[in-house]
C-alpha positions in Angstrom: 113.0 81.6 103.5 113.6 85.0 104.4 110.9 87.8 104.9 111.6 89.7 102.1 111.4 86.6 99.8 108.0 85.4 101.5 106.9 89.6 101.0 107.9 88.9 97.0 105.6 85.8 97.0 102.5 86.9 98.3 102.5 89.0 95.2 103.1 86.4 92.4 106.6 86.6 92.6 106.8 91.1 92.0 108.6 92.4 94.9 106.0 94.8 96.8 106.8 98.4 96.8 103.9 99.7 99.2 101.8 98.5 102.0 99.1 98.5 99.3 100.6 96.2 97.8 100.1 93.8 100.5 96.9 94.7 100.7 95.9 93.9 97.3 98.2 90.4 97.6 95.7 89.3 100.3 92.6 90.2 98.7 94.1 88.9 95.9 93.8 85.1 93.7 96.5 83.8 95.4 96.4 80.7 97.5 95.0 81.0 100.8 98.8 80.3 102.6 100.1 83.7 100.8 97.1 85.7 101.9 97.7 84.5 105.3 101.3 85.7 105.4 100.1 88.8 103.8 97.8 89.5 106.7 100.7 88.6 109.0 103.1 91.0 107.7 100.7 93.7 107.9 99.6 92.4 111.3 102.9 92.5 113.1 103.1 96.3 112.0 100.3 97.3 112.7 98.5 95.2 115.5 99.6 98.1 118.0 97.9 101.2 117.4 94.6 99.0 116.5 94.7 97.9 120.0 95.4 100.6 121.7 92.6 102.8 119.6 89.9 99.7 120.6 91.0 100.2 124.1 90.3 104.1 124.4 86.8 103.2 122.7 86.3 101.8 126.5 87.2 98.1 125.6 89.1 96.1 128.3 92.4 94.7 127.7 90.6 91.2 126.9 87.7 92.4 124.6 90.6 94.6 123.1 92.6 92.0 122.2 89.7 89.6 120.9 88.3 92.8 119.0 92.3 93.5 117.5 92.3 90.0 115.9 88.7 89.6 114.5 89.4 92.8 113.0 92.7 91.4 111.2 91.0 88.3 110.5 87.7 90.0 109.2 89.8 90.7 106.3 91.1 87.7 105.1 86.8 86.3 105.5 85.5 89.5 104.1 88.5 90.0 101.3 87.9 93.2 102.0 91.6 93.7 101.1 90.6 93.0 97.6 88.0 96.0 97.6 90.6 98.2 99.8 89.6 102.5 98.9 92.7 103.7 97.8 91.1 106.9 97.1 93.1 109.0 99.9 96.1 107.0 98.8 97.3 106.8 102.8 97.5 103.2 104.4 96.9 104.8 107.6 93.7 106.9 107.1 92.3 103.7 105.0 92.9 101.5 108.4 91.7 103.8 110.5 88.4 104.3 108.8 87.6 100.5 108.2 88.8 99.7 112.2 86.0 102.5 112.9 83.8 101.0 110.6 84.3 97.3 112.1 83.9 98.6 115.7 80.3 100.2 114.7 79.3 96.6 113.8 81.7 94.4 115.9 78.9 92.1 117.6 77.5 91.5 114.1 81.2 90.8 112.8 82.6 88.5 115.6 79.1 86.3 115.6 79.9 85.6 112.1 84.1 85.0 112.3 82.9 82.6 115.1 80.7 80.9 113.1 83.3 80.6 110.1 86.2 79.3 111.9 89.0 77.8 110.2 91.4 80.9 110.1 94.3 81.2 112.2 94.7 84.4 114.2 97.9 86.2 114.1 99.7 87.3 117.1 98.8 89.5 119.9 101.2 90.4 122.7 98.3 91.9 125.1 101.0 92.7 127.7 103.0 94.6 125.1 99.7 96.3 123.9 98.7 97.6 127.3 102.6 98.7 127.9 102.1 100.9 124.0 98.4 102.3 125.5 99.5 103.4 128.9 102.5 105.2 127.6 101.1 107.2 124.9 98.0 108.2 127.1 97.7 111.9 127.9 94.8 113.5 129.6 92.3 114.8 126.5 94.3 113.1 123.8 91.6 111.6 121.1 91.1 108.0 120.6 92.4 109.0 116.6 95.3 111.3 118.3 96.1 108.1 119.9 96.2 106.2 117.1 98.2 108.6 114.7 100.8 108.5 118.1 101.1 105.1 117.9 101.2 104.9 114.6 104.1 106.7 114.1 105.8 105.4 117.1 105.7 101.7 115.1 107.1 103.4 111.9 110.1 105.1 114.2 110.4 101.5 115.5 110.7 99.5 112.3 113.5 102.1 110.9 115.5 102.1 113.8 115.5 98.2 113.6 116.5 98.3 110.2 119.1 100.7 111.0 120.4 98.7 113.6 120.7 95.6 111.2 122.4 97.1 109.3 124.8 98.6 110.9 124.9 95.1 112.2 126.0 93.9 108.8 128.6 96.3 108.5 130.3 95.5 111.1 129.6 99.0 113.3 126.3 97.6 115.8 128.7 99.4 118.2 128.3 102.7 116.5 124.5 102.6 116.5 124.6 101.7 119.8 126.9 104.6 121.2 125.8 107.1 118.9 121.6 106.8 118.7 121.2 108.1 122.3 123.0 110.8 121.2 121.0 111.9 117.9 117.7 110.8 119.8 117.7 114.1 121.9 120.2 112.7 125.0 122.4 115.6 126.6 125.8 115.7 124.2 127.4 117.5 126.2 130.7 115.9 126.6 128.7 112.6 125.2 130.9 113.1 121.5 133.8 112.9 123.2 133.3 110.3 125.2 131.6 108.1 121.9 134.8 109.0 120.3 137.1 108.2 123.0 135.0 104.7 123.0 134.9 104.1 119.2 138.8 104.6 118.6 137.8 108.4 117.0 138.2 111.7 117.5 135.3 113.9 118.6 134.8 115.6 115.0 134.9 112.0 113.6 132.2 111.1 115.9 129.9 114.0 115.4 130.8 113.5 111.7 129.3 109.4 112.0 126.2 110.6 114.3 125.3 113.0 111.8 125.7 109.7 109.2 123.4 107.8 111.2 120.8 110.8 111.4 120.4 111.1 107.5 120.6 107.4 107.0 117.2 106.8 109.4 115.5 110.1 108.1 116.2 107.8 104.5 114.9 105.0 105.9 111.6 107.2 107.4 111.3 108.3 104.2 111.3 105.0 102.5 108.8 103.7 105.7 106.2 106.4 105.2 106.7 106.1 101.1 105.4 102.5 101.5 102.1 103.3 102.9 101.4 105.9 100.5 99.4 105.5 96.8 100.8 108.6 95.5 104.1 109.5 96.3 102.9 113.6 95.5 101.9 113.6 99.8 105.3 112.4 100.9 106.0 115.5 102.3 102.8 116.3 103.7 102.9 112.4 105.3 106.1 113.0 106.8 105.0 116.1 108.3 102.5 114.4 110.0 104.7 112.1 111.4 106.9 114.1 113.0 103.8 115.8 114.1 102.6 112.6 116.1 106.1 113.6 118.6 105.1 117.0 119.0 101.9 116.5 120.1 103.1 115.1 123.1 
């Protein structure tokens, strides 16, 4: 079964529009296997910048990584999805107040997940964590500059893998591949014409499919950041904060 047909399940079979609704899917009455994969969707998004803000809270990689899933898990115990404050209406301030929350009471939180058992833990690539942490480190950054950094860095990610499928599907992975490095801030000097001469086009037809691929990821960011959002009125606003995360570099 396909993602986006295991994403329609966990919510009784309405596909999800928002991040919220995942949330609510795993706080919701469904059985125990949809709220699972409901934490799991949300957990391979979002697994990174939770690490990496436990580890600038002075955690070591290990505690970090223990800490990142009893905090995932916590809320499939706690159905604290099901209770989830939508009243910012941003997934990411919600998750970033409720991981500060946990870490102010995480030896009262793991002594009771220990005790409970019986839920599996999602997956944690600590190596990959540490690799996220020590490249977005920069001397005076906050632990929640951090965080916002990552966060954005894993919505940048998620389009650009779904604009490479589907240029995939098209038939054109070559033109994502030739042209991205281009759009992504690389030196063009020359580089059009060389794409060109190695996509069968002229330079003006390549510059004309770069700028293609350009709007079709900012539609894709758009539709990212839309999904985490309760009210669609601080899309703008949202996106403006991601493009912020970059800057602050």
């Amino acid at each position: 079964m396909s993602e986006r047909l295991l994403e329609t399940r966990v919510v009784n079979g309405r596909m999800p529009t928002t991040r919220w609704s995942l949330v609510r899917a795993a706080g919701s009455s469904v059985t125990s296997s949809d709220r699972r994969r409901a934490l799991e969707l949300l957990s391979r998004d979002y697994w990174p910048p939770i690490y990496s803000f436990i580890r600038t809270w002075g955690h070591p990689p290990e505690e970090a990584e223990d800490l990142t899933q009893s905090f995932l898990v916590s809320f499939i115990e706690r159905e604290s999805f099901g209770v989830a404050d939508v009243a910012d209406g941003r997934f990411r301030s919600w998750l970033l107040a409720a991981l500060k929350n946990f870490l102010l009471n995480d030896k009262r939180d793991r002594s009771r997940l220990k005790r409970g058992g019986g839920i599996a833990h999602v997956s944690i690539d600590r190596d990959l964590g540490e690799a996220w942490f020590e490249e977005a480190g920069v001397d005076g950054d906050s632990p929640d500059t951090i965080f916002e950094r990552h966060w954005a860095a894993g919505i940048l990610e998620r389009c650009l893998t779904r604009l490479e499928e589907r240029y995939r599907q098209e038939g054109k992975a070559q033109y994502f591949e030739i042209l991205m490095p281009l759009i992504a801030g690389s030196d063009d000097r020359g580089g059009y014409a060389r794409a060109g001469a190695v996509l069968e086009l002229t330079e003006g037809s390549a510059r004309s499919a770069a700028f293609r691929l350009r709007k079709r990821l900012r539609a894709i960011v758009r539709d990212e950041i839309a999904a985490t959002l309760a009210d669609k009125g601080d899309l703008e606003s949202e996106i403006d904060h991601f493009y912020d995360a970059f800057r602050s570099r």
